[in-house]
C-alpha positions in Angstrom: 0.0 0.0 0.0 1.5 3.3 -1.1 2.4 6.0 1.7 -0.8 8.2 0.5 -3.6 5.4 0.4 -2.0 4.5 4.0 -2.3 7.8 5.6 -5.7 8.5 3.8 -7.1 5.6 4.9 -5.8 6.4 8.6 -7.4 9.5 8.3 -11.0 8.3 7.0 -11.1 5.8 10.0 -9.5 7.9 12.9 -12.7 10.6 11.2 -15.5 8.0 11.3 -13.9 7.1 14.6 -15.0 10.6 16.3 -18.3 11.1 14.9 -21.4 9.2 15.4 -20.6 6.3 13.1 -20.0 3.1 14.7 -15.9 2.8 13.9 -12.8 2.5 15.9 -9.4 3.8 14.4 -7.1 2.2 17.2 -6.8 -1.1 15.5 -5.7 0.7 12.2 -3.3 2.9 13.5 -1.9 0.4 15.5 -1.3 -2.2 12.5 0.1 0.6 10.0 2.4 0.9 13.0 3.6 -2.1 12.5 3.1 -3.1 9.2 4.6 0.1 6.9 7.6 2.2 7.2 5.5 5.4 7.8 7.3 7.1 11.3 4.6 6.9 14.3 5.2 10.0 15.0 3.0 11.0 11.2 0.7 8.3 11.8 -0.3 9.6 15.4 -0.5 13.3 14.1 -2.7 12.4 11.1 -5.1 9.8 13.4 -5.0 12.6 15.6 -6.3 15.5 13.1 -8.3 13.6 11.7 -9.9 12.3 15.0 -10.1 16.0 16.3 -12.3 17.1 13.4 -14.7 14.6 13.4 -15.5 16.0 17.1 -15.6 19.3 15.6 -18.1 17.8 13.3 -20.1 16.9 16.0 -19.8 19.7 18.0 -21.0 21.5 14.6 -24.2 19.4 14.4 -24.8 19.7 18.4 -24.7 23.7 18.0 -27.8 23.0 15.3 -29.2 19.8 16.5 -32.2 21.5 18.9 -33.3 23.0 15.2 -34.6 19.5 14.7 -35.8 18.1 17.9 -39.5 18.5 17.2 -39.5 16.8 13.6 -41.4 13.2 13.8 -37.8 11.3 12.6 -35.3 13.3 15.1 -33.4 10.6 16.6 -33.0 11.4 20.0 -36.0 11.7 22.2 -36.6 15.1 24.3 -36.3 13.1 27.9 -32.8 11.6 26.8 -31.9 15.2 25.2 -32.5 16.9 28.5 -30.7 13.9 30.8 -27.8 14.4 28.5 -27.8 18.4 29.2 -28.0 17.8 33.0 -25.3 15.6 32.9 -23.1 18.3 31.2 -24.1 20.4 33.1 -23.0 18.7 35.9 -19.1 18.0 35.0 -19.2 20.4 32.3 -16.4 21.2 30.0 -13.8 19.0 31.7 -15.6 16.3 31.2 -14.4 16.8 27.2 -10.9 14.8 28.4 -13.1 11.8 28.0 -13.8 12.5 24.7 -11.4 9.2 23.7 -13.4 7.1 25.1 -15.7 4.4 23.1 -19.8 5.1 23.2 -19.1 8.2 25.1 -17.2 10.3 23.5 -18.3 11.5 20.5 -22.0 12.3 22.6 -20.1 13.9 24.7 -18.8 16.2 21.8 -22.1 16.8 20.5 -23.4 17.8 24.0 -20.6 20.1 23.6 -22.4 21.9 21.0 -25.5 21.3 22.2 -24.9 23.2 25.4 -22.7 26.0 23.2 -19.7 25.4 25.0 -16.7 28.1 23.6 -15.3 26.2 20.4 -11.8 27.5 21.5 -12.1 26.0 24.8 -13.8 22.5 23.5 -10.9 22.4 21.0 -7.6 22.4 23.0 -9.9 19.9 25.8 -10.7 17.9 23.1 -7.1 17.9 21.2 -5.9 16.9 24.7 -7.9 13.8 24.9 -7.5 12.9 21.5 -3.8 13.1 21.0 -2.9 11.8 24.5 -4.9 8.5 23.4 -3.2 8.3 20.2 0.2 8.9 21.8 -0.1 6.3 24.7 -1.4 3.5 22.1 0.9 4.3 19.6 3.5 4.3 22.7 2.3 0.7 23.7 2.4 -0.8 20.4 5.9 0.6 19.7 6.9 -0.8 23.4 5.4 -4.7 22.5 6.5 -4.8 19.2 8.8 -7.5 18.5 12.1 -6.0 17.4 
């Protein structure tokens, strides 16, 4: 696989990672870690731009999603809307360093939006989380590889 098709590829999974799409990215950046020639150090910064906008995406679609929420086909319903608010609420902002983690995460970005929280601010938490994730895997892979 050519160096472009690699870090392409990266990028579209470490995207679909960080929006609402069902995807994880750690098992591909981990294996192109291993398998091609491409320094970590690219292959974290790429997962981890591309991971970052996909939560920027979100927080993008949370700063409109209360447009929708009386339309029959809206998704979420207005008791889980409001739970979700109450929870932010609650931790607020900081609670964007868990942004990395599986099925809550990316909510959590869109709650971000949701609740208008300062796009400045939500970046730099959410760059945090993101790269310190990427970092530590690619850190662990590096670590166990065979040499």
């Amino acid at each position: 696989m050519s160096t472009i098709v690699t870090l392409v590829s990266l990028f579209l999974a470490a995207f679909a990672a960080a929006t609402i799409f069902p995807a994880q990215s750690e098992g591909v950046l981990a294996a192109f870690i291993l398998k091609t020639d491409i320094h970590s150090f690219m292959l974290v910064a790429v997962a981890s731009v591309a991971n970052i906008l996909g939560s920027c995406l979100n927080w993008y679609l949370g700063v409109y999603i209360e447009t929708f929420k009386n339309r029959r086909w809206f998704p979420v319903k207005e008791k889980s809307l409001m739970k979700a608010q109450a929870f932010y609420k609650k931790y607020g902002r900081w609670s964007l360093l868990l942004s990395w983690v599986p099925f809550i995460g990316d909510p959590l970005t869109v709650m971000a939006g949701v609740m208008k929280e300062r796009f400045l601010v939500f970046l730099m938490l959410v760059s945090v989380a993101k790269i310190g994730r990427y970092v530590v895997l690619a850190w662990l892979v590096l670590k166990a590889a065979p040499v």
